[in-house]
Structure formats: C-alpha cells, structure tokens
N, C-alpha and C positions, 0 to 999 in steps of 0.2 A: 374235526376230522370228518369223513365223508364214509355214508354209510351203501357202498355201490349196488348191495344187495335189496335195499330197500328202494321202491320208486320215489318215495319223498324225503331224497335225501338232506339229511341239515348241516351245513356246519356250524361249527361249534368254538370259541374261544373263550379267553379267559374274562373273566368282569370286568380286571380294571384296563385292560386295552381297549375293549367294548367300549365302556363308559367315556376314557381317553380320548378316542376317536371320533365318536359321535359328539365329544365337547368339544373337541378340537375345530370338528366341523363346524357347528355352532358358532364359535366365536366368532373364525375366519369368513363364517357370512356376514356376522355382526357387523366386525371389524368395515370390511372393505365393499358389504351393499346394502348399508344401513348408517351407520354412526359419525363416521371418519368424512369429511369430505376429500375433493380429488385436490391435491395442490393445482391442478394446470387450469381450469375452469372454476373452482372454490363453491362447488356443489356437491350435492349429496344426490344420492340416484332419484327420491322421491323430487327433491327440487327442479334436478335436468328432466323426470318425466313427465311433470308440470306445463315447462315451459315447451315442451318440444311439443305435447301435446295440443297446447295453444298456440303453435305453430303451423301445425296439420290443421288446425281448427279456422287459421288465416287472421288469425286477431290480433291484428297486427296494432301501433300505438296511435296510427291515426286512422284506423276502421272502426267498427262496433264494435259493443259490451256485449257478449253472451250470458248466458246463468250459468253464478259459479255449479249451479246441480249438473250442467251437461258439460261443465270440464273436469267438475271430480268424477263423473260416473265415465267419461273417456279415459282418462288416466286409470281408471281400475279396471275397467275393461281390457284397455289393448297394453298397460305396459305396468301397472303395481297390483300386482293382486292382494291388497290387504286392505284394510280397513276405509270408508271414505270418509269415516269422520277424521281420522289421522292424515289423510290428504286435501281434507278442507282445511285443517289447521294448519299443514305446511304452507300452503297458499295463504291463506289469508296475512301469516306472519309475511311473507312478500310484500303483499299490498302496505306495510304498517308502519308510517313514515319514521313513526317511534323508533321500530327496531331495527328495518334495516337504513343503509344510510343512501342507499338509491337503493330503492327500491323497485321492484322486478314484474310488479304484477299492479297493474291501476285499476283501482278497485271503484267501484260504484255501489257505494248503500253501507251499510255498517260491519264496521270490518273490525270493530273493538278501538280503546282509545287507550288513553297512556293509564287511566283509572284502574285499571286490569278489567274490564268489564269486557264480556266472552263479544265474537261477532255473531252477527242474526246469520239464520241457517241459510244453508246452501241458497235453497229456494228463492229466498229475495234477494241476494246481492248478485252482481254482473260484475265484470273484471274481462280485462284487456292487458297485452302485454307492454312494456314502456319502451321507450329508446332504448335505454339499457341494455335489454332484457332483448332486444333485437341485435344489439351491437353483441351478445354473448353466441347468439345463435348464428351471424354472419358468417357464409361460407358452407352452411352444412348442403348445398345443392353442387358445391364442387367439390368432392371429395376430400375436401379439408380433414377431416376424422374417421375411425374405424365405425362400423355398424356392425352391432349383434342381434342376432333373434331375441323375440321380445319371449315373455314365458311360458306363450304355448305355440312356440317357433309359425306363429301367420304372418308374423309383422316383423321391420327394423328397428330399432333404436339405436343412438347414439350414443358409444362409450364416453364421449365426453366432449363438451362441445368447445366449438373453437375457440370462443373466447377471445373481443378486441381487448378487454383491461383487465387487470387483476384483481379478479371478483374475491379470489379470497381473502385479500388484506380489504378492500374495498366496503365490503359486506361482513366480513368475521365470520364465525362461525360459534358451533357450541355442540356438542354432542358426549355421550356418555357410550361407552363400547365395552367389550369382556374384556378387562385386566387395564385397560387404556380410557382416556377421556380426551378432549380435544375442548378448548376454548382461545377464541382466537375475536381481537376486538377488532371494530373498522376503521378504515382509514379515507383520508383524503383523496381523490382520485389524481388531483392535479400534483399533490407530490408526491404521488407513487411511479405518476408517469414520468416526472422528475428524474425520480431512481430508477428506472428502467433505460430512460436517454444516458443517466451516467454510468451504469453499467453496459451497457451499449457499447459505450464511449473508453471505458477502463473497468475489461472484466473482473481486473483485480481489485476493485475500489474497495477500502479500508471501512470498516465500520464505521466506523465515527465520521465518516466526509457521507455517509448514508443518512447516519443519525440530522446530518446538517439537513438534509432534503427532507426526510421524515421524521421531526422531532417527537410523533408519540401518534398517539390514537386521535381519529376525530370522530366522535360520538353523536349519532343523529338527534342525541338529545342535547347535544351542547355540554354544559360543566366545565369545571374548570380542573386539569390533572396537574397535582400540586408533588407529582414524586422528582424527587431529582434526578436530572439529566444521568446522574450515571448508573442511577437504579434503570432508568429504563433501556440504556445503551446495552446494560449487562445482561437485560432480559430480552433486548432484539439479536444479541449476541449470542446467547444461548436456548432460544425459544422458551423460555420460562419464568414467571415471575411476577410481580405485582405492581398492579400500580392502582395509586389513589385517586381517584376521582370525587369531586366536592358540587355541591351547588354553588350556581351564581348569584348571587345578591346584591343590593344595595340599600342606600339610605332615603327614604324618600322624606322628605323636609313637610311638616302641615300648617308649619305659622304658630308664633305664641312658641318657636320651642320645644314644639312637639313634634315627633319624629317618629317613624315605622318604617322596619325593614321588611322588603320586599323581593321574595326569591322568583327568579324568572326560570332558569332553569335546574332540572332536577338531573342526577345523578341517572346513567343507563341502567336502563331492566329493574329501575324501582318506580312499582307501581304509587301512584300519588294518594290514592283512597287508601291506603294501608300508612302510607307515610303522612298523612294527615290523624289516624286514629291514632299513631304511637305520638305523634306532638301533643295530641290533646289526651295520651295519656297522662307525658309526661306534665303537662302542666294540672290536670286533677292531683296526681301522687306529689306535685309539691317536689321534685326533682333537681326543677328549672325556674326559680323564684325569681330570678327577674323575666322571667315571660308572663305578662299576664294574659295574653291571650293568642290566638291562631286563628285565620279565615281563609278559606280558598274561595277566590274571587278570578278563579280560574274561567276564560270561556277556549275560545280556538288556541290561546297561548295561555304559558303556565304563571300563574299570580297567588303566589301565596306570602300573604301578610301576616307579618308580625307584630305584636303589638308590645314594645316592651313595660314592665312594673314602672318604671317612671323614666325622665326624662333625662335619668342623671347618669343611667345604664350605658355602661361601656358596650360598646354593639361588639364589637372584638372579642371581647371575652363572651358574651348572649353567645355569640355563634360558633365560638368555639364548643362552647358546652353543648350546643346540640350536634355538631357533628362529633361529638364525643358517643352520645348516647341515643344517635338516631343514623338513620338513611341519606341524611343529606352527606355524608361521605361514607363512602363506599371502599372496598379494594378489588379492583377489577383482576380475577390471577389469571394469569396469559399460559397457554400452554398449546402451541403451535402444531399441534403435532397430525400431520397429515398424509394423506398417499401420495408415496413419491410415483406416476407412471400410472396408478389408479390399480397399484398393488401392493407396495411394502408402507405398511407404517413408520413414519418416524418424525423424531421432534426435530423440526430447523429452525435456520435462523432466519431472520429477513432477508437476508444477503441469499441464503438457498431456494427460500420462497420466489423471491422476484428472476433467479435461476433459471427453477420449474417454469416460472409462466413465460419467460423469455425462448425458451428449447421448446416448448409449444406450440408457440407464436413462427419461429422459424419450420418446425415440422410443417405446421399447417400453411405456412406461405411455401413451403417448395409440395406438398401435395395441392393445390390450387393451382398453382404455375404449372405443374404437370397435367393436372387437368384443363386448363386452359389450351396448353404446348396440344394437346390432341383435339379440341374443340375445334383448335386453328387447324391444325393438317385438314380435320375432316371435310371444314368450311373450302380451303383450298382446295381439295380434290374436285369438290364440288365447282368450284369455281371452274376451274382449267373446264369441265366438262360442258358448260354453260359456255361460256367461250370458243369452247370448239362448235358449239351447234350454232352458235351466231355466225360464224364466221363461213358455215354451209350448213345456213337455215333453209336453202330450198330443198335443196336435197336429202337433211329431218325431216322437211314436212312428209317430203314422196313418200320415203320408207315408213313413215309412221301411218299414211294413208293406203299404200299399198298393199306391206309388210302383214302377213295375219301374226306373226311373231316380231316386232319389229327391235324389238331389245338385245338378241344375240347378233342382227343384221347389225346397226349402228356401232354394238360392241366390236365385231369386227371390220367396218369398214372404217372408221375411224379410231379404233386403236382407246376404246375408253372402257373403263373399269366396269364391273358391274356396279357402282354405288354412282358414278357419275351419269348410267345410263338411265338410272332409275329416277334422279333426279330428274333427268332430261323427258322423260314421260312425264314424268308429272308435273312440270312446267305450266303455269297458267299462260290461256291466249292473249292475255293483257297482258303478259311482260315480252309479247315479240316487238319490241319496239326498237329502235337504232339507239334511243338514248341511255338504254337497258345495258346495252351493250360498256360504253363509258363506264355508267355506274358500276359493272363488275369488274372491271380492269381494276377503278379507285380502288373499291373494297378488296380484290386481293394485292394490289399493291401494300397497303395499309395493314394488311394482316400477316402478309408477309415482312412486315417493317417490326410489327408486334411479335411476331415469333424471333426473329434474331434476338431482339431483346429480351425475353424470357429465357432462349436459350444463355445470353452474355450472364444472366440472373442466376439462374442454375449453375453453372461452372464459379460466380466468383461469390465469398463469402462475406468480402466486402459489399457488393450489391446487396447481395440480401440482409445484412444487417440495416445499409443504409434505408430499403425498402420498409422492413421490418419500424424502423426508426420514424420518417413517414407516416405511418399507420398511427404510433402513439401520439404523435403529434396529433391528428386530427382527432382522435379521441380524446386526448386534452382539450383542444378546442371546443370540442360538440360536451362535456360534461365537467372539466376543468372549473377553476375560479373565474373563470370569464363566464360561463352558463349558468342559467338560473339556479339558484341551490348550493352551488359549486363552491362556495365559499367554505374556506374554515368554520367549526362552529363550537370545537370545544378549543376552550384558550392554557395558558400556562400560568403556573405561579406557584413560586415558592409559597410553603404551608408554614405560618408564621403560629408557631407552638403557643397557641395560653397556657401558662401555669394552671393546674387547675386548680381555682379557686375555691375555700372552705366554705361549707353551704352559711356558717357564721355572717363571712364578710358580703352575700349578697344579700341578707335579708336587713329589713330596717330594724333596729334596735328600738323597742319597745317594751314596758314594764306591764305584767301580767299578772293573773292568782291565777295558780293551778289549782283547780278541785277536784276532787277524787271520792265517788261514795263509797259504800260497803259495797257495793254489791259491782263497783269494777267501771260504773258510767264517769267519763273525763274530761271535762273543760277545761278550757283557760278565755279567764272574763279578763276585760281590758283595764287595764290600770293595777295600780298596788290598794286593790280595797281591805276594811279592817278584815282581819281573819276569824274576830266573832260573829261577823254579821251574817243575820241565819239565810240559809241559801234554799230554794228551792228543790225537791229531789220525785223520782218517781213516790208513787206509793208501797210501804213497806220499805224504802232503802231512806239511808239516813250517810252524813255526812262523814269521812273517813279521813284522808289527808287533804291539805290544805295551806298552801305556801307562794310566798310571792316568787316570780322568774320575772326574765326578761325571753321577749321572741329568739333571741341567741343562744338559747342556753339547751341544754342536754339534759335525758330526764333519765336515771336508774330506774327499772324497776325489778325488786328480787322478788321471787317466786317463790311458792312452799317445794319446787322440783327440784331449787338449787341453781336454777338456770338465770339470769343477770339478763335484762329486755333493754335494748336502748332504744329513746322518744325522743324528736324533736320537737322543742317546744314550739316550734312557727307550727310547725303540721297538727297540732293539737286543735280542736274543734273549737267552735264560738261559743260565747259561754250564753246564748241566747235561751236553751233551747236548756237539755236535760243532759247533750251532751253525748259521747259516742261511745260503746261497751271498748274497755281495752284492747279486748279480747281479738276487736277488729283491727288493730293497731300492732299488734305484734301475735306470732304462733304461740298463745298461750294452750295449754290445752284443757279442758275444759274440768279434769278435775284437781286440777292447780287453783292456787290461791296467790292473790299479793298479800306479800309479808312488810316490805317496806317499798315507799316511793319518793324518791329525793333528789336534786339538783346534781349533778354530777361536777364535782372540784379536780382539779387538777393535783396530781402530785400528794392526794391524801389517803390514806389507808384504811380500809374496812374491817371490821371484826364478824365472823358469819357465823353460825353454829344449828346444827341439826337438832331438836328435841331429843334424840337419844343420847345429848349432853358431847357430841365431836365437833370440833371449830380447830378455826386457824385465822389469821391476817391475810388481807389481800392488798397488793395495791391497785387503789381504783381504777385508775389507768389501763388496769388489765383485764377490765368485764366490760370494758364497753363492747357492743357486738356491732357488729357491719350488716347484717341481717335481721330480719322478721321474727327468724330463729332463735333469737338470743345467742347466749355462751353459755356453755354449762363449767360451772364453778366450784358448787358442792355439789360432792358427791354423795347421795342418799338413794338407800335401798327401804322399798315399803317392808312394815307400816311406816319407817324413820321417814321424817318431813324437815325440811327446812323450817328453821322460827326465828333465828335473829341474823338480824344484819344493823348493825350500827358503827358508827365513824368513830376509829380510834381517836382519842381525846384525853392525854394522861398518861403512868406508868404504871398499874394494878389494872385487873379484872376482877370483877364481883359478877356472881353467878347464884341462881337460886333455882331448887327444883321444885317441881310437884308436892314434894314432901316437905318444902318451905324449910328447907337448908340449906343454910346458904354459904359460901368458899368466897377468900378472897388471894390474889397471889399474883406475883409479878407478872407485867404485861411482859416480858422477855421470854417468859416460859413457853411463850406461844412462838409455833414457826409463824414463818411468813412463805405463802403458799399463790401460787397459780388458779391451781385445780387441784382436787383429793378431795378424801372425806375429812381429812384434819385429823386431830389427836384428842384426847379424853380432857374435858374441862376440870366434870365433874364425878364422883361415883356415886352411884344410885343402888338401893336396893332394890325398889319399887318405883314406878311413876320414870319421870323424864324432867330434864330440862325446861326451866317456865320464863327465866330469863339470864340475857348479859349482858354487861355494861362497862366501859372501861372509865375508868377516873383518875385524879391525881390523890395520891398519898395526903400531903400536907392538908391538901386541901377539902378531905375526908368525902365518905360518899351519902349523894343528897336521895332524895326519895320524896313525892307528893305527901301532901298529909292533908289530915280533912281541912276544907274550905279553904280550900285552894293554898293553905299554907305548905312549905316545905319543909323537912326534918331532915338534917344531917347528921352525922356519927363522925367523929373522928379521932384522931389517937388521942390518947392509947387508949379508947374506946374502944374502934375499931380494931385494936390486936387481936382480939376474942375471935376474930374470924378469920382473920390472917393462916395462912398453911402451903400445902404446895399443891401444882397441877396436879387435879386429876383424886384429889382426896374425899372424903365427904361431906365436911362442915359441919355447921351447929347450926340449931333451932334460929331463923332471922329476930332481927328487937323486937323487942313491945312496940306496937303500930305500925308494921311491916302493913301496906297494900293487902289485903286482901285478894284480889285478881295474881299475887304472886311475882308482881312485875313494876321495875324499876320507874317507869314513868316513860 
C-alpha cells in the first residue's frame, strides 16, 4: 500500500507474489531471449546477433577474415550485453564443421577439433560468414522482417531473420531453459527442401509420405542411425523421442589372416579423446577380452583402429560389446521444442516446423514485394519527371539558369511533383544526352512490366506459393546433394542385437594355479604346477591358498565381514612378479580378512558361520556379486566375525569350540539361507566357535594327524558326540589338532 503522507513512499506486497513475479520474469527472458531458438530462422538471439553483426561488419563469404576479438567485442557492444567469452564460444561453435552441419561462420585459425580441445582466443583467429549464413540473412535491406531497438535503444536489430532454408532442422539446435529444454538434431538440406516443395504441393501431406523425404537426422559427423523407421516417424510425429546413433566401421584385411577394424566415423557431440580413454579403459579392466588393443591414427579424418585378441574373433559380437559399454553408440533424445512467432514455446512436429518456416518464407516474400511495389512507383515518378524535362530540355535549362528559385517555377509550369523536381536539379550534365532519353523510356517501361507482376503476386496465393517454391529450388541447387558437402552423411541400418556374450566364452581356456599369500598378495602362474612347489613371496608373508583353475573359471572370496568377493580368473595378475594385493581387486576394507578362497561350482551349497557359533547353508549360486562390492551374506555385528565357509559334502555337521567341544548333528537341522546371521550351531559358555565341517555319517569324521597322517572316528564311535543343534558337546578325542580345527 502507499504511504501519501511520507515523500518516499513504498509499496509493499506479499513474498510470494514478489518472488512469483520476478521468477516469472526471469524465466520468460530465459525462455524466449536466451535458450529456446525461433522456429522461422532456427536461431537464438546471441546466434542472429553474431551474424547480423558480421553483416554490418561486410564480411561477407568471398571478402576478408576480421579478428574474431572485433566481432565479439561488436556483438557486445552494440547488440548482447553479456559476457564475450560466451559469445566467442557461440561463434566459434558456428565455424565447427563437427557440430554444425553447414556451418555459418568460416573460420581461419583454431577453432577447436572433434578431440573436445577448446578454440585459441579471440585474438588470433579470423572468421567470415559462409553462403549459408548469407542465404539466412537475404532480404534484410528490404524490409523482409520487423527491427527492434538494440538494448540501449542507439541501434536496430533484427527480430529475426529471413531465412532462405530451414536452419532449424538444418543445424539443430540444443538449449536448456526454466522448466523447458529444447534438443533438436540436423538435417539434410536437400531433403528438407524436398518437404517443403511437397508441402507446397499438399498442405495436408501425411506423416509418413514426409518420413519418405526425410528419413531421420543427418549428422555432420556422419554414423550410422540404427532406430527403426517407426520409432523415428513417432518421434517426427510428436516432437519427442530417441534415436540411436552408432559408429561406422569396417574390416580392413592385413594378409596372413589377420584383420583390424577400423572406425571412421564417430557418433555426434562425442568427443574422440574421451572416447579413446574409456576404450582403453575398457581394455586395461579386462571388460572387452577380445580387444587386445585401440590406436587413433586419426589426422583430418577419423581413424580409429582396432586390434582384435586374435584372428578368430567374431568382429559382430567385438562391436557389439563396445557399443554396449562405450560412446560408439549413443541416443540422440529429440525434443523439438521451439518458438512458434519468436514467442510461445512449444514442442512440434516436423510437419509444424517445416509450417513455421513455410508462413515465414511467404511473410517475408510479400513484405519484399511490397518493398520492391514502392522502390518501383518511386523509380517511376522519377522517371515520368526526367522525361518530361527531356522532352523541354531547353526551356529546364532557361529556368534553371535564370530562375534564382528555379524548383517551385519547373514544379509549376510543368505540372511535376516536388520528388521529381528535385531529381531534375540534380541531374548530371553528362546524362543530357538524346540517347538518355531511349534508356528511360526502356527502364520505365520495364518497371512498369515489373510492377503489374508483383502486383498479379500480391493478389494471387497461388503465385506466391509458386514464387515461394522457386526460391527452395535454388537454394537446393546452391546447398543441396548436388553442392559440395551436400550429400548425405549419416546412413541407416537396422541394429542387429549380439546376445551378450558370457565373459567365459570370449576368453581362451587355459590351465592356471592360483596363489594366494597371508597377507592378501594374488597370482595366477601359468599351467597346473605341483601345489608343493615352494613359491616365491614378499618378505614376512608366507604362502596361504593354492589351487589349480582354468582362465574361465570364477574365484569366491569370503571375508571375515560376511561379505562373499567375486574374481575372474582371466583378470587375476601374472604370476611373474609377487603378484597384486586383493585388496585392489575387490572393496575389501581394510580391517577385513579372507577367510576362504575357492573356485566357484555351479549348483553346490555352502556352510558359513560366525565365531560367536551362528551359521546356516547357502547356495553358491547366490553369493556370487556383480560388483567390486561384494554381497553381503552373513550377517555379523563386532566383535562377532566371520570364520568358516566350506562346501557342504555329506549329511552331519561337526563343530568345535574354543573350549575344544565338540557337537555333532544332522545337516537338515540347518536352514538354508540367502542372507541372515543364521541360527545357533553350537552353545558356549566361554570362548567361540573354532571350527565347521560337514561329513558323511557312514563314512565317519576325518581329521589330520601328525605327519601328515589322518585319523578318523566313526560309529558307534562317533555317537559319543552326536546331539542336537545348538547344544554343547563333549570334550574332542585323544589327538584332536591342537589349532582346534578340522583340517
């Protein structure tokens, strides 16, 4: 409210109107003179200020380079007041044959490359504008478009410029706005012009007889767009949607059999130095086992070589895999969504896009023609006036040598305007000539022939469509598949699905030891050597587990945390050396311990148990992990720790604690479990859990015994120990292990 009594009066409202309002405003600058381009020209205000400025500047495509520093510092000057690094970068994206697909601004000096590597500064590059980029701005000296004050009202600008093609589908677009986004890919120019003659032709034309002229995106980087025809119909249909884009490749032959594929081109807006680091991620982490190697051999065009693991690799399936798990395919998501009038946002379709720039195209040919229709009357006046003074030249001369005013005399003794009198003074003495005379008659005959026909133009809609029509044509010609560049570049093809294959079946099958010290260091030496044979280890660590595999095979490892680590044996280190801490191998954490480590079997079942005497059965099947992470399995709260995991083998479990008593009780008694802490093996007074073991009844339970022999126990020996889960047991035999544990 308003305080009348005070001289600085304030008003006053509520927060969230305030806040409402000023965000409101906010966006709607965002929205519609920042983010969103215009449907009828397929620019953004920084882009149109760019080039209009390079307009005024006369830089034209076959005059001189300027420095980009005195076209960005024009541009902020007289029409973007913001940043120049932000309108060196919009530029320079123009000049990037990478991104845009005709590009708008011809650049001289480093303007950055498909590598993502930035352009050198303002200061040493030059740039000019292209054909293109002159075909956008055609018209603006005949009042083809509206002009507004620039933003400190000295100067004009252009709301938006005429535009001979449709730069929007042409060039795409990409922009992020308040509440709204806008991504829109590029197209071929010669079959946009296409669809422009067939709607021309039949306003009502059907999607799909569109889809036939404009089968999808063509990408200045080329690739191959593998989505199906009716994904993409639905998403020219609805302005929305997805489409995949892949790299192109082949096979290039070396002789002997040997063979390397070779990608020429890469997928859009993916940088190649990035897309080269994650390939030779992927081949260090051992992901992509038949790739044994990657080179870019890239210079002005893209060459990047693949080298496959051997010669016997299916290239189909190689390349599938890494477009699985790389950049070489993409999904390009389409979301059209633009100013209709270069005010309302909204998402169309290609059938309203090609609309917009058609009712543009016709706006700006009957403003032209109306500009022209008055060029012509002025010229005619002019004429008639020039004419009549030829025709009594002696007597303009008299008056004009007489006359101290001789302008109002001539205006009325011959009956001529003021605009023809003034011409007539300023007549040069070189044009009194007889032949002078001819020539103006031709020329306003001629201009007179010109204006009927502009006016026939004006009145009929058919003319100016067919004008309209005309125009596209030549701008096919001049940029079309017939001009340099003009051609298609991204192709089509169905994406022919690899299964994807088990890292199993791409690796060679070969026979291994895996070793394992105390202290967590892991190889695998080549071949099945004996497993006494003394091995090498740091100093202070000493040899731990120790088992043959094959390169195929999958490695368990259980944790004192409970948590279940899986290892591929291919990815396990050379056994040259001393080997790699597991630790770097899976998220062990550091005050974990392995408990056990062993081959992973199919379809067999484990026995786990905590030292505070809780276990249960698992089936193996269900610890393997998909992660670094592990699974967690057992569940154990400190100080309680994981201590056994062994492979069920048998129908009893035997158990022995700290206090060397030992239970023995049927293997049924136990569940069979997922995940939990499990159920009570054993009962303690004191002390914990030291070991568990499952065995077969008949077949009684064995135990090491000294030098290297073994002692078993069996019925009705072993009844003495026999009871049920979870009870305490008796004192273990005479020669029980001292360590407390089974073997």
């Amino acid at each position: 409210m308003e305080t009348p009594d005070r001289p600085d009066a304030e008003t006053t409202e509520p927060l969230r109107r305030a806040i409402g309002s000023r965000y409101l405003t906010y966006a709607l600058s965002t929205i519609m003179h920042r983010a969103l381009p215009d449907a009828r020209d397929g620019l953004k205000p920084v882009h149109r200020r760019i080039l209009y400025a390079m307009r005024e500047l006369r830089l034209s495509s076959t005059g001189g380079f300027r420095k980009s520093a005195k076209i960005t510092g024009d541009v902020m000057g007289n029409y973007h007041p913001h940043g120049d690094a932000a309108i060196y970068d919009a530029m320079a994206r123009l000049a990037q044959p990478f991104a845009m697909r005709y590009p708008l601004v011809d650049g001289q000096g480093n303007f950055g490359n498909i590598d993502g590597d930035n352009p050198a500064a303002a200061r040493y590059t030059e740039a000019r504008l292209t054909a293109a980029a002159e075909a956008l701005l055609d018209g603006l000296d005949e009042d083809a478009v509206d002009f507004r004050d620039n933003y400190d009202g000295t100067l004009k600008e252009p709301e938006v410029l005429p535009a001979a093609f449709p730069n929007l589908l042409a060039n795409g677009a990409s922009g992020i706005a308040v509440g709204m986004a806008t991504n829109i890919p590029p197209h071929n120019i010669d079959e946009l012009c296409a669809a422009c003659l067939h709607l021309i032709k039949s306003p009502g034309a059907r999607d799909e007889t569109l889809l036939d002229l404009i089968p999808g995106p063509d990408f200045p980087t080329g690739g191959v767009v593998v989505e199906p025809r009716a994904a993409i119909a639905e998403a020219y249909r609805t302005g929305r949607g997805a489409i995949r884009l892949r790299a192109r490749w082949e096979i290039e032959e070396q002789g002997r059999g040997q063979w390397q594929i070779v990608v020429t081109e890469i997928p859009y807006q993916v940088q190649k130095s990035k897309l080269i680091e994650k390939l030779a991620e992927l081949i260090q982490t051992k992901r992509v086992p038949l790739l044994a190697d990657v080179r870019d051999e890239s210079a002005d065009d893209v060459r990047i070589v693949f080298e496959p693991r051997s010669r016997n690799v299916d290239a189909d399936v190689l390349m599938g895999t890494l477009f699985r798990l790389s950049d070489l395919e993409i999904r390009f998501a389409m979301n059209m969504n633009v100013l209709i009038d270069g005010r309302t946002p909204k998402v169309c379709s290609m059938k309203e896009v090609l609309r917009a720039f058609l009712d543009h195209r016709r706006e700006v040919l009957l403003r032209r023609s109306r500009h022209r229709l008055g060029k012509i009357d002025h010229r005619l006046e002019v004429l008639e006036g020039y004419i009549v003074a030829y025709l009594n030249l002696d007597r303009v001369i008299q008056i004009i040598r007489t006359e101290d005013e001789p302008k109002p005399v001539l205006m009325a003794e011959f009956t001529l305007t003021d605009v023809q009198a003034e011409a007539i003074l300023n007549m040069r003495l070189r044009s009194l000539r007889r032949l002078e005379e001819m020539e103006l008659r031709r020329e306003r005959d001629g201009l007179t022939e010109e204006r009927a026909g502009l006016e026939d133009l004006l009145a009929s809609d058919d003319l100016q469509w067919t004008r309209i029509a005309d125009q596209i044509r030549e701008v096919r010609k001049a940029f079309g598949a017939g001009a340099p560049g003009g051609r298609r570049r991204t192709g089509f093809s169905e994406a022919v699905e690899i299964a994807e294959v088990p890292l199993e079946a791409m690796i060679d099958r070969e026979p291994i030891t895996v070793v394992c010290s105390k202290m967590g260091w892991i190889r695998a030496m080549r071949g099945h050597i004996p497993l006494d044979q003394p091995l090498k280890f740091k100093d202070g660590d000493e040899g731990r587990f120790a088992f043959h595999a094959e390169t195929t095979d999958k490695l368990l490892a259980f944790a004192s945390n409970g948590r279940f680590y899986t290892l591929s044996a291919a990815n396990l280190p050379g056994g040259r050396g001393m080997g790699e801490p597991l630790r770097l191998m899976v998220d062990l954490p550091n005050e974990a311990e392995i408990v056990a480590l062993f081959l992973h079997q199919t379809g067999r079942r484990l026995l786990v148990a905590s030292d505070a005497g809780d276990g249960f059965l698992v089936p193996e099947n269900e610890v393997l992990a998909q992660t670094r992470a592990g699974k967690q399995v057992l569940n154990v709260r400190a100080p309680a720790r994981a201590l056994v995991c062994r492979r069920v083998d048998g129908d009893h479990v035997a158990t022995v604690g700290e206090n060397r008593k030992m239970l023995v009780f049927p293997l049924d008694d136990l569940p069979e479990m997922t995940r939990g802490k499990g159920v009570r093996l054993q009962k303690f007074k004191d002390g914990g859990l030291s070991d568990a073991v499952t065995f077969r009844r008949e077949e009684g339970l064995s135990w090491p015994y000294a030098e290297g022999r073994t002692r078993t126990v069996r019925p009705p020996e072993l009844d003495e120990w026999l009871g049920r889960r979870a009870g305490s047991g008796r004192m273990a035999p005479r020669g029980f292990p001292r360590d407390n544990r089974f073997g």
